[in-house]
C-alpha positions as CSV (number, residue, x, y, z in Angstrom):
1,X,-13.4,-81.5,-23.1
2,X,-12.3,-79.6,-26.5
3,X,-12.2,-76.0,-26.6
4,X,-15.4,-75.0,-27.6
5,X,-15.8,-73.3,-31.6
6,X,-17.8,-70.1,-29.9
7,X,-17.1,-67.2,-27.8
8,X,-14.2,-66.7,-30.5
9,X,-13.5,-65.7,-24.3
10,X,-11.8,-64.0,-20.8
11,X,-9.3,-66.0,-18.9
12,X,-10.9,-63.6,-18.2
13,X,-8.1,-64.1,-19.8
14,X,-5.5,-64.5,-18.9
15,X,-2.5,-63.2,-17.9
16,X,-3.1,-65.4,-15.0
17,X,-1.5,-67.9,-17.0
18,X,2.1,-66.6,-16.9
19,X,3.4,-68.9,-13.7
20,X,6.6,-66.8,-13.2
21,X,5.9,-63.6,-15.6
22,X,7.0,-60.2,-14.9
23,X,4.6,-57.4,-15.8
24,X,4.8,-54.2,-17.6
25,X,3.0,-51.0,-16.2
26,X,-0.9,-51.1,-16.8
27,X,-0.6,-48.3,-19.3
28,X,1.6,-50.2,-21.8
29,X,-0.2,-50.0,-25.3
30,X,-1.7,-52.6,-27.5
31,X,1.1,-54.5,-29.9
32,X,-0.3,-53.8,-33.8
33,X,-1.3,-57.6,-34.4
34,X,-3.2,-57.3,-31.1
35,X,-6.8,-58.6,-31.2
36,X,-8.5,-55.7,-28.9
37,X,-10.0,-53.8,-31.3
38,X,-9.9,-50.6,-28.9
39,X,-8.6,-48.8,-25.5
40,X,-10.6,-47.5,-23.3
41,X,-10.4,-45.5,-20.0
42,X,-10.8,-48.3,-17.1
43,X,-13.7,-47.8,-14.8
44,X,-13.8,-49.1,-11.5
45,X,-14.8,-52.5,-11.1
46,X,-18.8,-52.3,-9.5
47,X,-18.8,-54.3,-6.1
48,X,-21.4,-57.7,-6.8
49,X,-23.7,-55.6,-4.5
50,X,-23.5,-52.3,-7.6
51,X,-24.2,-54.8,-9.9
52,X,-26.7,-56.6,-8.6
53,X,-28.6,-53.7,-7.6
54,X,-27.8,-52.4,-11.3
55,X,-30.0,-55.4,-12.6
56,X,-32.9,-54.8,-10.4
57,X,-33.2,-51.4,-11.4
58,X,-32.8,-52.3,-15.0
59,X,-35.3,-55.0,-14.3
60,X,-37.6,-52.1,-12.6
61,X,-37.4,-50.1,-15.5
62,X,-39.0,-53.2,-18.1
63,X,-38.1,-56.5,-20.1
64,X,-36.0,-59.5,-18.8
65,X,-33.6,-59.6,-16.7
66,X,-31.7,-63.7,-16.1
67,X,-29.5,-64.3,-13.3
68,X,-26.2,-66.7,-14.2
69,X,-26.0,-69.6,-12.3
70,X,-22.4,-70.8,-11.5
71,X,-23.5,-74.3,-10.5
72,X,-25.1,-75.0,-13.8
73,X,-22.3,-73.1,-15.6
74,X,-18.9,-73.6,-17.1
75,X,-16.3,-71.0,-17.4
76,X,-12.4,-72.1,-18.6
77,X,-9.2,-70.1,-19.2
78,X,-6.6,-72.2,-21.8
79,X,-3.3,-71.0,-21.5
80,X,-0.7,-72.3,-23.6
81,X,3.4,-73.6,-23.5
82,X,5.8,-72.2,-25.9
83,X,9.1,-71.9,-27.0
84,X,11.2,-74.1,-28.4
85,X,11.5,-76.1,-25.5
86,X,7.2,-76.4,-25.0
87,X,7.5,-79.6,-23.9
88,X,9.4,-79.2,-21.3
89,X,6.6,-76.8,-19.9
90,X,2.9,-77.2,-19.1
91,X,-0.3,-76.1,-20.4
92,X,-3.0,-74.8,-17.4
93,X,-6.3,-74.8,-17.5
94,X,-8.6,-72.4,-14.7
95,X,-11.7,-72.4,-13.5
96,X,-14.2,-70.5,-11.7
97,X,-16.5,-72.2,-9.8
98,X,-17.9,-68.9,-8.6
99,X,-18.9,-65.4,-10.7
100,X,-21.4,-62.7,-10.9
101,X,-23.2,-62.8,-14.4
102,X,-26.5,-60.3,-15.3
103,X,-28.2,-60.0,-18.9
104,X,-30.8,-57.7,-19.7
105,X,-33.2,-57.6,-22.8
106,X,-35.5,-54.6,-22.3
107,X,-37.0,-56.3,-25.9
108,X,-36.4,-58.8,-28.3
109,X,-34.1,-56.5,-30.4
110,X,-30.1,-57.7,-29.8
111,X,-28.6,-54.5,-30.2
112,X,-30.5,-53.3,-26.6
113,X,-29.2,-56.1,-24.5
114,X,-26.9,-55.9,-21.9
115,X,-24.6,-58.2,-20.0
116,X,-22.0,-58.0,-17.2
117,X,-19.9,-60.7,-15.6
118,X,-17.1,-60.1,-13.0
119,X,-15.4,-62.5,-11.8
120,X,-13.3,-62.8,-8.8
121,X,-9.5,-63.7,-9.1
122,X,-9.2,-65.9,-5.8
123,X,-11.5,-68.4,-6.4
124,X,-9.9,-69.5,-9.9
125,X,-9.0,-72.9,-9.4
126,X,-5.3,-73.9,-11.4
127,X,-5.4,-77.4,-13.0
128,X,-8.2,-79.4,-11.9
129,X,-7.3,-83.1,-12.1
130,X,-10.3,-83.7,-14.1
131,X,-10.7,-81.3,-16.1
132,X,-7.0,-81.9,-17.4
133,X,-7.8,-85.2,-18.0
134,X,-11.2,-84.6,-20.0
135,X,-9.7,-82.2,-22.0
136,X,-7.0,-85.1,-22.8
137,X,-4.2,-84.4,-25.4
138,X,-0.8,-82.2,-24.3
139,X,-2.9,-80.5,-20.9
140,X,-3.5,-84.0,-19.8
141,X,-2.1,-85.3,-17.1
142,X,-2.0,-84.3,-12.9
143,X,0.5,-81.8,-11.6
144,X,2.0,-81.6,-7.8
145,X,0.3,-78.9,-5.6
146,X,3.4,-77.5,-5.2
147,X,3.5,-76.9,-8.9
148,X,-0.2,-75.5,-8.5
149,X,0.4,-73.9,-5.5
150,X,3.0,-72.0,-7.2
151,X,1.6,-71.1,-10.6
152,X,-1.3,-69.8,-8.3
153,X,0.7,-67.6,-6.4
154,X,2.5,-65.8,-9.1
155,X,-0.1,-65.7,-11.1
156,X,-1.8,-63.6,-8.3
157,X,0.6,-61.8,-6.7
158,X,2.9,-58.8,-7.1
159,X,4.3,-59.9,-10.4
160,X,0.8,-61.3,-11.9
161,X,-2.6,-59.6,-11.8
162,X,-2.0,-58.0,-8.4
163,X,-5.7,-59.9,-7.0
164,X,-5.1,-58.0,-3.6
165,X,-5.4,-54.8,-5.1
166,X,-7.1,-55.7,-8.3
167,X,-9.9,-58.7,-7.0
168,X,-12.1,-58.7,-10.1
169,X,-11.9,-59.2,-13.4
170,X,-14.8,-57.5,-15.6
171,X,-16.4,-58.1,-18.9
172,X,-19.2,-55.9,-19.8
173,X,-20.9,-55.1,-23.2
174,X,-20.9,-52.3,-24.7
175,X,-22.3,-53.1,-28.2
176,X,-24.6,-56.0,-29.9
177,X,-25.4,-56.7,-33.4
178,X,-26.0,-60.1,-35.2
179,X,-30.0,-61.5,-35.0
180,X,-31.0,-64.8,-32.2
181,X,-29.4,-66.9,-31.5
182,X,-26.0,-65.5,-33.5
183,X,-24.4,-62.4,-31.5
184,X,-21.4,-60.3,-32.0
185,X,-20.9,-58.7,-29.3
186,X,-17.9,-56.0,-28.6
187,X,-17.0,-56.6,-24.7
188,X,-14.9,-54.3,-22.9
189,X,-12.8,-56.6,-20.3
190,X,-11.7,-54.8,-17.2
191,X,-8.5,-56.5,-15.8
192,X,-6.0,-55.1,-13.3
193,X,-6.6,-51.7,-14.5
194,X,-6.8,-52.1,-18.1
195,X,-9.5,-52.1,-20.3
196,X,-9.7,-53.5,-23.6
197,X,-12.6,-53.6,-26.3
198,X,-13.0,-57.3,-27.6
199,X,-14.8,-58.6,-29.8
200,X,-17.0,-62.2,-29.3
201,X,-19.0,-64.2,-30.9
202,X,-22.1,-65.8,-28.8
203,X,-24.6,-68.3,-29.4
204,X,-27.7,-66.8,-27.2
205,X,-30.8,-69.0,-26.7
206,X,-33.9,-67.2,-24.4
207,X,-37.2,-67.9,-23.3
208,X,-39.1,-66.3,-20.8
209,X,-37.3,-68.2,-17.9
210,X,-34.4,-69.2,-18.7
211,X,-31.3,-68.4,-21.0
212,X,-28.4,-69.9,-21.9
213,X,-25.0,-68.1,-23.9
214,X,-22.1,-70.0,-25.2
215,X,-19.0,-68.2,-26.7
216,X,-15.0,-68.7,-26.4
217,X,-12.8,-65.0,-26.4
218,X,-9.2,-64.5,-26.9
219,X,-7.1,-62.7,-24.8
220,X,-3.8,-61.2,-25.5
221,X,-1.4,-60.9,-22.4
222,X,0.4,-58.3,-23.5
223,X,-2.9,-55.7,-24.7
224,X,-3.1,-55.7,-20.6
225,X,0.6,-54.7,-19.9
226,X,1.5,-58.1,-18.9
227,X,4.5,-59.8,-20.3
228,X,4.3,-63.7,-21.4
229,X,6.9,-65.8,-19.1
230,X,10.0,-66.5,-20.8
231,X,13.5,-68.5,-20.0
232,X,16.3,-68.7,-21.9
233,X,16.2,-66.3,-24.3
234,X,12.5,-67.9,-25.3
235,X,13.6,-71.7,-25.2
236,X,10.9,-72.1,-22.9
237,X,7.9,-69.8,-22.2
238,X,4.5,-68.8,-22.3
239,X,2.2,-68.0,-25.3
240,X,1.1,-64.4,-25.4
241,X,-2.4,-65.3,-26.5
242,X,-4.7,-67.4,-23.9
243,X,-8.3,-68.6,-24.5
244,X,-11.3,-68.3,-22.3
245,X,-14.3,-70.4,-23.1
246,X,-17.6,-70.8,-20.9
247,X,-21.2,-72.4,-21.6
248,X,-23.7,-70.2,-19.0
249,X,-27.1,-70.9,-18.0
250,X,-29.3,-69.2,-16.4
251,X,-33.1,-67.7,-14.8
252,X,-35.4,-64.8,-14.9
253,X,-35.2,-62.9,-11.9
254,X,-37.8,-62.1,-10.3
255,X,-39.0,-58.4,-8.8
């Protein structure tokens, strides 16, 4: 399955990609070719019960409100070899089968809608057979579990995104222009302490039951004090930049 041409997001994202890489302190700035457009000062991430409880009120208060479903949903993080030895490594491809996603369009103008997704670090799933093989080319191709088992394990531990103290990664909006079904939207993402402004481009189609969005972001390790995995002096490692693209769908809640 080719990487989608929209969303640019979000694996959201990831640093999760660097099997082995050490990580800088949270508070490490941007590099000046970064693509985060701003910094700005991380909130806590809102428990699934905040949220949802966010949405009802917003749905209280007027307009529509649609509830992401994961089941008819696809959400995918592309991270990518490099070096000069690339071959010798792997490209990964994660999934989340499970996530918390909310819009909100009080009325039909883009600039007052709203969206939030969080998603939550220990249900990514590393390398699914078949999705390695749909997307075919150079991340084709089944690894070992102990290969997955240990990209997963770095990539959540101690020396990756930290999942036991940092479960969630967040991507909320924080501005909207463009007209239906084009969107720009700039999306602060909220991941293991850091927050970044991004932008993303979204292709938004609504009715009064049902929406879907489709979009791709990219995600620079290194804007969220993570350093890309490197051996040898860079023979083999890691790109710095990974790519998160997902195709949601989902229903009006109801009060």
């Amino acid at each position: 399955m080719p990487i989608r041409k929209l969303f640019l997001t979000a694996c959201v994202t990831l640093g999760l990609a660097a099997c082995h890489a050490p990580l800088s302190k949270p508070e490490a700035t941007a590099s000046p070719d970064s693509v985060a457009t701003a910094s700005v000062t991380a909130e806590p991430v809102p428990t699934d019960e905040a949220l949802r409880a966010d949405y009802q009120q917003r749905l209280a208060a007027g307009g529509q409100v649609y509830v992401m479903d994961p089941s008819r949903s696809q959400l995918l993080i592309y991270v990518f070899r490099g070096g000069r030895a690339a071959k010798a490594g792997h490209n990964h491809i994660l999934s989340a089968p499970r996530f918390l996603a909310f819009a909100h369009m009080p009325n039909d103008e883009p600039s007052a809608a709203r969206f939030d997704l969080s998603l939550p670090l220990d249900e990514l799933v590393v390398d699914d057979p078949r999705l390695r093989a749909e997307t075919g080319g150079n991340f084709a191709g089944e690894r070992s579990e102990s290969d997955i088992s240990g990209t997963r394990r770095n990539m959540l531990g101690e020396r990756g995104l930290q999942a036991d103290q940092y479960p969630r990664i967040h991507l909320k909006s924080v501005a909207i222009t463009g007209d239906w079904p084009i969107l720009l939207a700039q999306v602060a993402v909220n991941m293991r302490g850091v927050t970044r402004v991004l932008p993303v481009l979204l292709q938004v189609r609504h009715s009064k039951t049902e929406i879907s969005v489709t979009g791709s972001m990219i995600i620079r390790q290194t804007d969220f004090g993570i350093e890309p995995y490197s051996l040898f002096a860079g023979l083999l490692s890691v790109q710095d930049v990974v790519a998160m693209d997902f195709s949601l769908t989902g229903t009006a809640m109801e009060q």
